[in-house]
C-alpha positions as CSV (number, residue, x, y, z in Angstrom):
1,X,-14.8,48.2,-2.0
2,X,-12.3,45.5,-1.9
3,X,-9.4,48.4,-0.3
4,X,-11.1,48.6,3.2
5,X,-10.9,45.1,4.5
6,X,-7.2,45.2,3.0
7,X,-6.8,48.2,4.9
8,X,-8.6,46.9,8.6
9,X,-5.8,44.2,7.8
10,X,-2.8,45.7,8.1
11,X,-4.0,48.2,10.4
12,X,-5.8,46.0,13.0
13,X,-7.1,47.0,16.6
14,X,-5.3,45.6,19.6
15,X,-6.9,46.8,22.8
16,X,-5.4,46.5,25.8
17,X,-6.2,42.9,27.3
18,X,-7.7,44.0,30.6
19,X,-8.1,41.2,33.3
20,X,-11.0,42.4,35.9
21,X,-11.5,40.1,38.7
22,X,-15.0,37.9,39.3
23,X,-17.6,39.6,41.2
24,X,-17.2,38.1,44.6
25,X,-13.2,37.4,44.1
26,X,-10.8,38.5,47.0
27,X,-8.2,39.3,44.6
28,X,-5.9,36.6,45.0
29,X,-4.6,35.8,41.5
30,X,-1.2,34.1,40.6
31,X,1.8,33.6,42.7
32,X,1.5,36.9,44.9
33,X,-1.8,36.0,46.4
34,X,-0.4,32.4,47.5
35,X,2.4,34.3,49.2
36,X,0.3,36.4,51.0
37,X,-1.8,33.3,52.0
38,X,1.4,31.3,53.4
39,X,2.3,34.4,55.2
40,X,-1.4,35.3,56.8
41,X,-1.2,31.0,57.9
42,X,2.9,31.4,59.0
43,X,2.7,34.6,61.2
44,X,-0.8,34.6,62.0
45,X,-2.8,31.6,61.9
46,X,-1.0,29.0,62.8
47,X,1.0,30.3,66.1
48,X,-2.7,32.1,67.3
49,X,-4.4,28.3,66.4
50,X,-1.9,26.5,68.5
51,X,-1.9,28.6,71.6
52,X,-6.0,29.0,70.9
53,X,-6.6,25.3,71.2
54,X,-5.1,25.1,74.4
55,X,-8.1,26.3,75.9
56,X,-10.2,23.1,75.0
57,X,-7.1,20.6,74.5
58,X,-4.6,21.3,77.5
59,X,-3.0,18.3,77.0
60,X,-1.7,19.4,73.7
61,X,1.7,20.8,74.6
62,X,1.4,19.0,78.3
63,X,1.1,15.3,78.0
64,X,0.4,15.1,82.0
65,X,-3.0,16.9,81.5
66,X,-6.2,15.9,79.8
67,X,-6.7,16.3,76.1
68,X,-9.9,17.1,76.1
69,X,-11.3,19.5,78.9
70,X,-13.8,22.7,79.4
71,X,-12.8,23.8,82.5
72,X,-10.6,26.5,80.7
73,X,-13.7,28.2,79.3
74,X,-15.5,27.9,82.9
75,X,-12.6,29.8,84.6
76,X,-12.7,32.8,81.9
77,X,-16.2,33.2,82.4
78,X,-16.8,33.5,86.3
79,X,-15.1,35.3,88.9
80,X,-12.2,38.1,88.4
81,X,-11.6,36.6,84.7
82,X,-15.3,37.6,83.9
83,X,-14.9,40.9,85.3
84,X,-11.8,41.9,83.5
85,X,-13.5,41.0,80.4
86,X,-16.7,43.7,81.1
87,X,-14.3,46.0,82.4
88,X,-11.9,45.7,79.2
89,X,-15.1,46.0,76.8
90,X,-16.7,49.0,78.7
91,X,-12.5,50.4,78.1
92,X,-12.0,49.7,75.0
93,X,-16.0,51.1,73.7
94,X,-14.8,54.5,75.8
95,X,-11.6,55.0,74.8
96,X,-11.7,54.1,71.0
97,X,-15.2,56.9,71.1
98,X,-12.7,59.8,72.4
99,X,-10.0,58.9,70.0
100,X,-12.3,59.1,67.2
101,X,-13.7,62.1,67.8
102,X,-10.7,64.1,68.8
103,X,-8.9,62.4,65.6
104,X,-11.9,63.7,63.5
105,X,-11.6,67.0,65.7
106,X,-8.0,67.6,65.1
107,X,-8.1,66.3,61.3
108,X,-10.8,68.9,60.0
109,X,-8.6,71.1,62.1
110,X,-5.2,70.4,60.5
111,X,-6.7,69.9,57.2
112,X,-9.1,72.5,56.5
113,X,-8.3,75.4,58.1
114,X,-6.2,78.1,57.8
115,X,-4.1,78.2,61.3
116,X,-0.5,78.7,61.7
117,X,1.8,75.9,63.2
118,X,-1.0,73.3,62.7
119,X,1.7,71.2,60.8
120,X,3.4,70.7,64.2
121,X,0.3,68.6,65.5
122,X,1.2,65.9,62.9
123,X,4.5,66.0,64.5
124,X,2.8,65.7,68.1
125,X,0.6,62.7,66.7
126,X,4.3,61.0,65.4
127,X,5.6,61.9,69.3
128,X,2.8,60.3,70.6
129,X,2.8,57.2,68.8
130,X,6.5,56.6,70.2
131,X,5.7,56.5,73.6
132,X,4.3,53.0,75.0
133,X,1.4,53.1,77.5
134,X,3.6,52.3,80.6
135,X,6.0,55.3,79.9
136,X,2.5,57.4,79.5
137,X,1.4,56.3,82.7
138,X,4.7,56.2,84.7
139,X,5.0,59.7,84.0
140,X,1.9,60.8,85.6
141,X,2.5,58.7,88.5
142,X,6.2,60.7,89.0
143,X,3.9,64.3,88.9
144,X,0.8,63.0,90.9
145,X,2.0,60.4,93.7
146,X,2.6,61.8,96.9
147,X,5.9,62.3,97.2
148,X,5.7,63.5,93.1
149,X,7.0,66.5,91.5
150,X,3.4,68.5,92.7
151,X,4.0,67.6,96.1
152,X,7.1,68.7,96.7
153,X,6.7,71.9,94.5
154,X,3.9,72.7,97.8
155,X,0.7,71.8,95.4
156,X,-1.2,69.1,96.4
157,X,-2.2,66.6,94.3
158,X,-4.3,64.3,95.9
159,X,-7.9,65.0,94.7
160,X,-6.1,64.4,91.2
161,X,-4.2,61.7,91.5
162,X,-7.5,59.7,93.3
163,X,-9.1,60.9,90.1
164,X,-6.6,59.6,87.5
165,X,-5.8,56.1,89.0
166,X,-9.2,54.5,88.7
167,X,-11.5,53.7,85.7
168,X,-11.2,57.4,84.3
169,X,-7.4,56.9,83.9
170,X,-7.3,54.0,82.6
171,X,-10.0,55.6,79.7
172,X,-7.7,59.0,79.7
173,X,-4.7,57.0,78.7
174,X,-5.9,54.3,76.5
175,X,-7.8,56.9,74.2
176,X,-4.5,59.3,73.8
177,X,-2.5,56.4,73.4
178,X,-5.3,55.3,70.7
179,X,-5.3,59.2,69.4
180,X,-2.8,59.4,66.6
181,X,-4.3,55.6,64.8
182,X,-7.7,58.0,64.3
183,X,-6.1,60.9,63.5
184,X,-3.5,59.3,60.7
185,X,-6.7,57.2,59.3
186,X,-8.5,60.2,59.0
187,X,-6.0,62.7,57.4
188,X,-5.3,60.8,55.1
189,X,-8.6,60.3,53.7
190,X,-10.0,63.9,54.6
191,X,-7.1,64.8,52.3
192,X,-8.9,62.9,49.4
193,X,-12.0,64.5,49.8
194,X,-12.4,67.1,46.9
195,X,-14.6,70.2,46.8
196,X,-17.3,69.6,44.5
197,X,-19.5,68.4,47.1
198,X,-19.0,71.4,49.5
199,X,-19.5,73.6,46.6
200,X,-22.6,72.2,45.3
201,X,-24.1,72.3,49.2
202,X,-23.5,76.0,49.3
203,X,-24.8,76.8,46.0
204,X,-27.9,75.2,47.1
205,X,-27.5,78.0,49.9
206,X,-26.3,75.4,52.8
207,X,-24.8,76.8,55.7
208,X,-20.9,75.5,56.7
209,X,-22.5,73.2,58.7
210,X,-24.5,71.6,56.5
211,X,-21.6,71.6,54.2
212,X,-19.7,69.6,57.0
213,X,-22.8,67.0,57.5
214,X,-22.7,66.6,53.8
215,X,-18.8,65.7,54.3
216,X,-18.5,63.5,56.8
217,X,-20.7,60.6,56.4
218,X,-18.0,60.3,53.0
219,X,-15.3,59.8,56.0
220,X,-17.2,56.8,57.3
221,X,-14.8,53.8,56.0
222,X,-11.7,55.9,57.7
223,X,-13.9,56.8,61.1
224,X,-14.9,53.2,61.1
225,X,-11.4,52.1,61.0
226,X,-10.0,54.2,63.3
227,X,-12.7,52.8,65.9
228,X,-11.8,49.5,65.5
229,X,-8.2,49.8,65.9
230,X,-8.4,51.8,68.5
231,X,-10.8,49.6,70.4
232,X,-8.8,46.7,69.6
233,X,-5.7,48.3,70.6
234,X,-7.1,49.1,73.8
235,X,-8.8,44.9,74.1
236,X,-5.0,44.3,73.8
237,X,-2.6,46.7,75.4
238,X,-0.5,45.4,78.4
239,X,0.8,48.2,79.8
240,X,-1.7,50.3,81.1
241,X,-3.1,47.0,82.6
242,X,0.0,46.1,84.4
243,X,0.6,49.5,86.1
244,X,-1.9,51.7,86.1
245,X,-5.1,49.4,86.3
246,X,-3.3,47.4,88.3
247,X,-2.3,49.5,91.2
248,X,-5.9,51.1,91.0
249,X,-7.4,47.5,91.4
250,X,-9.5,47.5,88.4
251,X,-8.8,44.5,86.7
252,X,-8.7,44.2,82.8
253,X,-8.6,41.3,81.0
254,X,-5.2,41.4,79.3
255,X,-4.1,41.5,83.1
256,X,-6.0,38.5,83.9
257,X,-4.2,36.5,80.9
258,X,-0.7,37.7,82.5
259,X,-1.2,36.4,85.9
260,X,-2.5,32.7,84.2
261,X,0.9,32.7,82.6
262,X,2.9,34.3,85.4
263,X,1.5,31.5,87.6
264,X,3.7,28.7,88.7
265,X,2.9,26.5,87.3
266,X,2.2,28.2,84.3
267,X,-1.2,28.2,83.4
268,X,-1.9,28.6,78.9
269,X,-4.9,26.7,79.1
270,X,-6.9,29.3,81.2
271,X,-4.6,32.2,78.9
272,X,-6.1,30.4,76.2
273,X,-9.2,31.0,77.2
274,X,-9.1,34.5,77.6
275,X,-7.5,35.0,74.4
276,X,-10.7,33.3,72.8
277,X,-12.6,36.3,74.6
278,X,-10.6,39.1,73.8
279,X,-10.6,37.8,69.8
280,X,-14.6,37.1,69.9
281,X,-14.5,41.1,70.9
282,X,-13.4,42.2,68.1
283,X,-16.8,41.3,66.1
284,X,-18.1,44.3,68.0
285,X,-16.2,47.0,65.8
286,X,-15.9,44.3,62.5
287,X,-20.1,44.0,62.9
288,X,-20.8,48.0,63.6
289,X,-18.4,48.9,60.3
290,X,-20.3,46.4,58.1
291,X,-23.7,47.4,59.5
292,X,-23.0,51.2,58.8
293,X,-20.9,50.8,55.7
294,X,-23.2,47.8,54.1
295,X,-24.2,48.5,50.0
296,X,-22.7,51.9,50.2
297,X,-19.9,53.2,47.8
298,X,-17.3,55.9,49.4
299,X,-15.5,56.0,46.2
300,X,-15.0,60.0,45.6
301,X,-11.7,60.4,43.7
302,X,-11.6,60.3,40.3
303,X,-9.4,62.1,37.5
304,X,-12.0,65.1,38.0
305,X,-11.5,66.0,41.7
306,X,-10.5,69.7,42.8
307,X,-9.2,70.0,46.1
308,X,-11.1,71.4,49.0
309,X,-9.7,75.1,49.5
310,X,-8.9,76.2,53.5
311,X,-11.4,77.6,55.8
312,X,-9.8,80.7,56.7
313,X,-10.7,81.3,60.5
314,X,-10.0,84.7,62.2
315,X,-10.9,86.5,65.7
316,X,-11.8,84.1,68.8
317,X,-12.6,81.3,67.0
318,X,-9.2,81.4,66.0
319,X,-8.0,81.5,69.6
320,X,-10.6,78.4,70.7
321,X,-9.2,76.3,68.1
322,X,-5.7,76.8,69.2
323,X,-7.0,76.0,73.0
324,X,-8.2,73.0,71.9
325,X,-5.1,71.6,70.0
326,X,-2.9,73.2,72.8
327,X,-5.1,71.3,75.9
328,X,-5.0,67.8,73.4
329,X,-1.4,68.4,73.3
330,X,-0.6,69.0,76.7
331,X,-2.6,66.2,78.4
332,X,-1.8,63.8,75.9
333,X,2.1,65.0,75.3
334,X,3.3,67.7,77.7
335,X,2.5,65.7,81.3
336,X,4.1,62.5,80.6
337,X,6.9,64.2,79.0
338,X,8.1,66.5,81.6
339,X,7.3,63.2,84.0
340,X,10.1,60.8,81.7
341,X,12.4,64.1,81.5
342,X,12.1,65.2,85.4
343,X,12.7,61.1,85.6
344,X,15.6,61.3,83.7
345,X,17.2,64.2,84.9
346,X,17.2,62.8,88.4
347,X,20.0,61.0,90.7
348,X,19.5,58.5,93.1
349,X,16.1,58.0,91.5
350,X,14.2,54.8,93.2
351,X,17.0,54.5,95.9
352,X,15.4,55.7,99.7
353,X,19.4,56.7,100.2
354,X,20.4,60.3,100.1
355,X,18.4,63.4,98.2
356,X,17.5,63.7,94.7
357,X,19.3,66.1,92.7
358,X,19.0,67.4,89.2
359,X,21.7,66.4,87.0
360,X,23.4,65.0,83.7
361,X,25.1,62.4,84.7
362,X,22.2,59.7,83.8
363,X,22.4,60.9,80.0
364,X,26.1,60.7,80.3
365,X,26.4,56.9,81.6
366,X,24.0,55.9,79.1
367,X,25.8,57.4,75.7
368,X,29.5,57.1,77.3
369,X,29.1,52.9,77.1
370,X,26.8,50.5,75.0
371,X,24.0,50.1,76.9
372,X,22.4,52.3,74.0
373,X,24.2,51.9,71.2
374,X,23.8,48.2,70.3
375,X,20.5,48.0,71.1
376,X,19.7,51.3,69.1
377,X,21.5,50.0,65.8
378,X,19.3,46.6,65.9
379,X,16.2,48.0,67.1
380,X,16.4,50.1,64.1
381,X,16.9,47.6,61.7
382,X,14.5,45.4,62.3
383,X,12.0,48.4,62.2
384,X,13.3,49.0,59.1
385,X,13.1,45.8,57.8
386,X,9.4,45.4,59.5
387,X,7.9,48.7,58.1
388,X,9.1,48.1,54.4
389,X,7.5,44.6,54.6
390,X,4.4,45.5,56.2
391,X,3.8,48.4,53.6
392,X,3.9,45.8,51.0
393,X,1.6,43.1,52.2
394,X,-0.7,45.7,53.6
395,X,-1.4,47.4,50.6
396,X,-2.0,44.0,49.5
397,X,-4.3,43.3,51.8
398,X,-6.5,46.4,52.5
399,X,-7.3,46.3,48.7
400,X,-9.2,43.3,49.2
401,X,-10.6,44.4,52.0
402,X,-11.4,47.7,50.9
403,X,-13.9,46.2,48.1
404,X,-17.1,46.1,48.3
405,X,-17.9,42.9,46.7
406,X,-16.2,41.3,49.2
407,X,-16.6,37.1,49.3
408,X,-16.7,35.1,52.0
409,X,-12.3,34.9,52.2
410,X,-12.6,38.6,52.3
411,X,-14.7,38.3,55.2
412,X,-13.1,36.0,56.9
413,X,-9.7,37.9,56.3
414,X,-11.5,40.6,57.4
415,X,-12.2,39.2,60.6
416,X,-8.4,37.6,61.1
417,X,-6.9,40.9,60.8
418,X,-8.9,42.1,63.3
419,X,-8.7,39.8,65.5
420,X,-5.2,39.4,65.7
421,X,-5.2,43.1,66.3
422,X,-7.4,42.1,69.5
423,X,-4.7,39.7,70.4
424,X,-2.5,40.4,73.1
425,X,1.4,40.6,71.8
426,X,2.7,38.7,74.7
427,X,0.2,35.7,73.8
428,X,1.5,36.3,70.0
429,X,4.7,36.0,71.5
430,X,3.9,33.0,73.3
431,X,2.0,31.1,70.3
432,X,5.4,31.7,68.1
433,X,7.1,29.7,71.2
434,X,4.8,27.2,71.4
435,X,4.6,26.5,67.0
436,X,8.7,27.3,65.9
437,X,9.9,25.6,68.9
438,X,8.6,22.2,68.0
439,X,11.1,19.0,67.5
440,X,9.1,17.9,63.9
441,X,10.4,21.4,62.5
442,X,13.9,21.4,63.5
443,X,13.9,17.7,61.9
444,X,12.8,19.6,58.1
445,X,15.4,22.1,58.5
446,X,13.3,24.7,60.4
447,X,15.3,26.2,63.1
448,X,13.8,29.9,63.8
449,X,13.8,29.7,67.2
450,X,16.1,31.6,69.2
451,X,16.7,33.5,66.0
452,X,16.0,37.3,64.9
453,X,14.4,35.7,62.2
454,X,11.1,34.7,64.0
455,X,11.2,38.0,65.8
456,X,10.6,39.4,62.6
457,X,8.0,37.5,61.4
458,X,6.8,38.6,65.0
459,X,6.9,42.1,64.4
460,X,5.1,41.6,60.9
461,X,2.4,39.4,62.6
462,X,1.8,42.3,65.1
463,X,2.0,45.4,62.7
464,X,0.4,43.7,59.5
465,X,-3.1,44.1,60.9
466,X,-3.5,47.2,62.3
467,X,-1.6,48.9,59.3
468,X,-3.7,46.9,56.6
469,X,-7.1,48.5,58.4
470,X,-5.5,52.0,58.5
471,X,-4.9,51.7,54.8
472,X,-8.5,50.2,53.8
473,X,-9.8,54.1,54.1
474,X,-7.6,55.8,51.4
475,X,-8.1,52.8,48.9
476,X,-11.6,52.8,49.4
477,X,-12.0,56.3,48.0
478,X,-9.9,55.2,44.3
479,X,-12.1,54.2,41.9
480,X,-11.4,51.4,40.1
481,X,-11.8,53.0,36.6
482,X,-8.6,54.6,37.2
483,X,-6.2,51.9,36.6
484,X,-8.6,50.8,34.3
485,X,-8.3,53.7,32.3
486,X,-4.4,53.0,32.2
487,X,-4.9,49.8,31.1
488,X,-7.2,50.9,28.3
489,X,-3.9,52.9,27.3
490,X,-1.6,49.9,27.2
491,X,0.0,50.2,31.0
492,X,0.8,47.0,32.2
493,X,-0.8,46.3,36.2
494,X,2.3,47.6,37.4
495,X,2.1,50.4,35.7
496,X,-0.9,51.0,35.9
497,X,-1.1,51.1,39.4
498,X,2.3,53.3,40.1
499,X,0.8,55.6,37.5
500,X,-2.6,56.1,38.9
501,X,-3.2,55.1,42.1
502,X,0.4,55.3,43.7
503,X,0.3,59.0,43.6
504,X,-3.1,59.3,45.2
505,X,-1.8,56.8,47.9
506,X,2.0,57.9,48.4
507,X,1.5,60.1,51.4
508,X,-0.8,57.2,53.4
509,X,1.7,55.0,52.6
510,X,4.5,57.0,53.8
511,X,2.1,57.7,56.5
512,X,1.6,54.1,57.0
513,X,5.4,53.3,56.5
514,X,6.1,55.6,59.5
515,X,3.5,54.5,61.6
516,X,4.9,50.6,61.5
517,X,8.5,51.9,62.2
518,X,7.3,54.1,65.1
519,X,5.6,51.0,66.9
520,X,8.4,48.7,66.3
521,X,11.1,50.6,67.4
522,X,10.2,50.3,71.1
523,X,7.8,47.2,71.4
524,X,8.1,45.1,74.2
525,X,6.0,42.0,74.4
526,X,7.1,40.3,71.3
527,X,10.8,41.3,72.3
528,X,11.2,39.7,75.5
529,X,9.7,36.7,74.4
530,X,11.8,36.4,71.4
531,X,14.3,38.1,71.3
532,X,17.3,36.6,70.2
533,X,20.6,35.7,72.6
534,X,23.6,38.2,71.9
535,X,21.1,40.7,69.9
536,X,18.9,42.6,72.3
537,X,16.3,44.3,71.6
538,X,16.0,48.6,72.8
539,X,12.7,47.7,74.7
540,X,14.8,44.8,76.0
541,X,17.8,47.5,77.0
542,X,15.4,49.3,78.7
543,X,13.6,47.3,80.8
544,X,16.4,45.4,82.0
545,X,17.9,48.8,83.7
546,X,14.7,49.3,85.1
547,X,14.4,45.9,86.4
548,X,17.6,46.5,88.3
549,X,16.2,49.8,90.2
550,X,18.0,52.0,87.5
551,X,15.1,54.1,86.2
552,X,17.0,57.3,86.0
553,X,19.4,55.2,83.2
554,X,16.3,53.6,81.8
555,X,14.1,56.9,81.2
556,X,17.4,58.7,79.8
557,X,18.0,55.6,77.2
558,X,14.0,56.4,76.8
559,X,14.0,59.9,76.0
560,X,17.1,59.6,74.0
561,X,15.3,56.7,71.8
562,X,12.1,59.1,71.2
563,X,14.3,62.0,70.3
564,X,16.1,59.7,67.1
565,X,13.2,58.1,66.3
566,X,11.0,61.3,65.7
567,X,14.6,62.7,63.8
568,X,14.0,59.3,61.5
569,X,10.0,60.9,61.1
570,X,11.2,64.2,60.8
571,X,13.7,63.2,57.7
572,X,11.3,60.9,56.2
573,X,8.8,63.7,55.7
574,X,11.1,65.9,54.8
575,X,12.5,64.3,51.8
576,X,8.8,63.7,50.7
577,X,8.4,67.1,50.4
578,X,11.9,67.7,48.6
579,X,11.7,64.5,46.4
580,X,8.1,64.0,45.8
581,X,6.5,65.7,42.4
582,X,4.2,68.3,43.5
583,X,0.9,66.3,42.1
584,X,1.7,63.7,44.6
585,X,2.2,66.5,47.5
586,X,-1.0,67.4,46.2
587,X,-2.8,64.5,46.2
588,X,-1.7,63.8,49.9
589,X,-2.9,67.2,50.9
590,X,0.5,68.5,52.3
591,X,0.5,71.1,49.9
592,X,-2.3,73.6,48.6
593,X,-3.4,74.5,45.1
């Protein structure tokens, strides 16, 4: 008897230790959470608080004015200011619905059937994200004005072009601008979504439809997301508001912040103010995915999931699916394309001075000096460098949003992310002027202004949020008994986590990865306000040329920039598919069973 305690001695049990977070924790443990937290207050709170607090303190960075003073929030809400503000809501709700749908439309499409050449509409949706609003718009204005490409090819396009630049347009553009956010955040979790509950509907002798309504309530976390970024994006874009809305004379309210600080003198408190509108906004989507999404579990993938097999779709409903991808891609890709290339391809263009003729010489002006080359090379660094960092801290930060014991940090996280989303990148920009610009930093040894350092950290601030929610749908789904599980087994955290959940999450990320770099590469805002001397910017490059009346040099540089960066896209998938192990292909749905 006395053998079997000497025997549990010198064979004892040593389980794993396994550290699970308090109910109600956000998740921030140890040094990596206190990183994070300086980062959110460096890049996000504290530049957003300064230039916020203008609209009740105007004195604050203007010692002539009063310190104290309301009048700010009295001109946002009265007048033009007001009316922008409906008018960018009733946008914003419009366009964020159509991307939604069409990125639900074109997922299940992509994803579940059977059709040939669907993997070039993930290449379309890359295309599109490369393509800022005003290029979007300027070239449907070079096909539909007057003395367009219609006109003089003897059509006339005047019932159109009435049509287009108006309310409707401004809805057209924003929600194919706002297209490929849905369609990446749905994808990518529609590619998580295993079989068994399909199969278990039709056993119980449910139609496909019913199988489908079983389905995509599970895709609520990712539709959800998309829906607020989209609308956000749209609270916030610039460029549709400063052409096309604009020169239809529908005012938005990111156009009404411009002229307060285009306004001589400049006018941030009444900016301010606007800015506190356009981030109370963004409660609207942060309320309806918490109302819809409250006490519910979407976590679906375990060790046990099989993957959903491919509808195979034959005869004319075949043929309608490929006419609706083909009319997507053609208003959304096709017209402003063939507007920047006819654009590009032109002489002479903006000059009233001789005929316009087709030719090369545009493309050869721009690659025979460095108007493209310097710009190109930094541009794409600092994408690089802005992608790689985003990935990191917005993998960080999803999973504590993505939880769904979420404490009140969470929520108010939650509601930062957002709402810097919301926030116009030119006031961003401004804010980082107004905080790194101060005399008390320089005096610690703070010097970022004027420095591609802060533009950066502007870049990160901008692409952090919108990333983060995008990512919040695929972690939603992992179970937490996965890494668990690993842990059980010995695995440290670390390896835990590139054991069980990177695999599941290495095509969102790569999705994610892309998406950042995309964005990046041609932002504008942030890069005219910060860029730094001697290092400019390609968004920079461009709109200097045209600024100076050369649009036939500044659409070439354009087009030549889309064409590298979707090579970049092109490669980066391409060695996931050569590199990857084929479980991860798998998991990320780019690859059947």
């Amino acid at each position: 008897m006395s053998a079997q305690p000497d025997l549990l001695e010198r064979t004892p049990l040593r389980p794993a230790r396994i550290d699970v977070p308090a109910r109600g924790r956000t998740g921030r443990r140890g040094p990596w959470g206190a990183i994070v937290a300086s980062l959110l207050a460096a890049v996000l709170i504290l530049p957003v608080l300064l230039f916020l607090l203008q609209a009740f303190m105007p004195g604050l960075f203007a010692p002539s004015g009063p310190l104290f003073s309301i009048s700010p929030i009295r001109y946002a809400l009265q007048g033009d200011s007001l009316r922008g503000m409906v008018d960018s809501l009733l946008v914003s709700v419009a366009s964020a619905a159509i991307a939604s749908a069409l990125g639900l439309v074109s997922a299940w499409i992509t994803r579940r059937t059977n059709l040939r050449g669907v993997r070039l509409w993930s290449v379309s949706m890359w295309f599109l994200l490369l393509v800022p609003t005003y290029l979007t718009t300027e070239g449907w204005q070079r096909l539909l004005e007057p003395a367009g490409v219609l006109a003089r090819s003897g059509l006339n396009p005047g019932p159109v072009y009435h049509l287009f630049f108006g309310p409707l347009g401004v809805v057209f553009v924003l929600g194919m601008s706002g297209l490929p956010f849905a369609y990446l955040a749905v994808s990518a979790t529609l590619a998580n979504v295993g079989a068994e509950l399909e199969d278990a509907a039709r056993v119980h002798s449910a139609s496909r439809l019913d199988s489908l309504r079983v389905v995509v309530p599970l895709l609520a976390p990712a539709l959800l997301s998309a829906f607020a970024i989209v609308f956000a994006e749209s609270m916030s874009d610039f460029g549709v508001a400063y052409t096309l809305a604009a020169n239809a004379h529908f005012p938005i309210a990111t156009y009404s912040l411009y002229t307060s600080i285009d306004a001589l003198p400049v006018n941030f408190p009444n900016a301010a103010a606007i800015g506190w509108l356009l981030v109370a906004s963004a409660l609207v989507p942060v309320y309806l995915q918490r109302r819809l999404t409250k006490s519910k579990s979407y976590a679906i993938v375990s060790g046990r999931r099989r993957f959903a097999r491919r509808t195979e779709v034959t005869g004319a409903s075949r043929w309608i699916l490929y006419a609706v991808l083909g009319t997507v891609f053609v208003l959304a890709i096709g017209v402003p394309v063939l507007g920047l290339v006819s654009a590009s391809l032109t002489s002479g263009l903006g000059s009233q001075i001789g005929a316009a003729t087709l030719t090369l010489s545009n493309y050869r002006r721009v690659l025979s000096t460095t108007l493209l080359g310097s710009p190109l090379h930094y541009s794409a660094w600092m994408s690089l460098a802005t992608a790689t960092a985003t990935i990191a801290f917005g993998a960080y930060l999803a999973r504590i949003l993505a939880r769904r014991d979420q404490g009140a940090a969470a929520r108010a996280l939650d509601l930062l992310l957002i709402g810097s989303v919301a926030l116009p990148g030119i006031v961003l920009g401004a804010g980082y002027i107004f905080t790194y610009n101060q005399p008390f930093l320089s005096d610690v040894g703070i010097n970022l202004y004027g420095t591609s350092k802060l533009l950066f950290l502007g870049y990160l601030a901008s692409a952090l949020p919108a990333t983060s929610r995008i990512l919040v749908g695929p972690l939603a789904q992992v179970q937490s008994n996965m890494t668990l599980a690993a842990r059980v087994h010995g695995a440290t955290p670390m390896r835990a986590w590139m054991q069980a959940v990177l695999p599941i999450l290495s095509r969102a990320l790569l999705s994610a990865w892309l998406l950042t770099f995309a964005k990046t590469l041609l932002e504008l805002p942030l890069s005219q306000l910060l860029y730094a001397p001697g290092s400019l910017p390609l968004s920079v490059a461009i709109n200097k040329l045209t600024a100076g009346y050369d649009y036939g040099g500044g659409t070439a540089m354009s087009v030549i920039a889309l064409t590298a960066a979707l090579a970049v896209i092109g490669v980066a998938n391409g060695l996931y598919r050569l590199l990857a192990p084929r479980g991860w292909q798998k998991m990320g749905g780019m690859i059947d069973d």
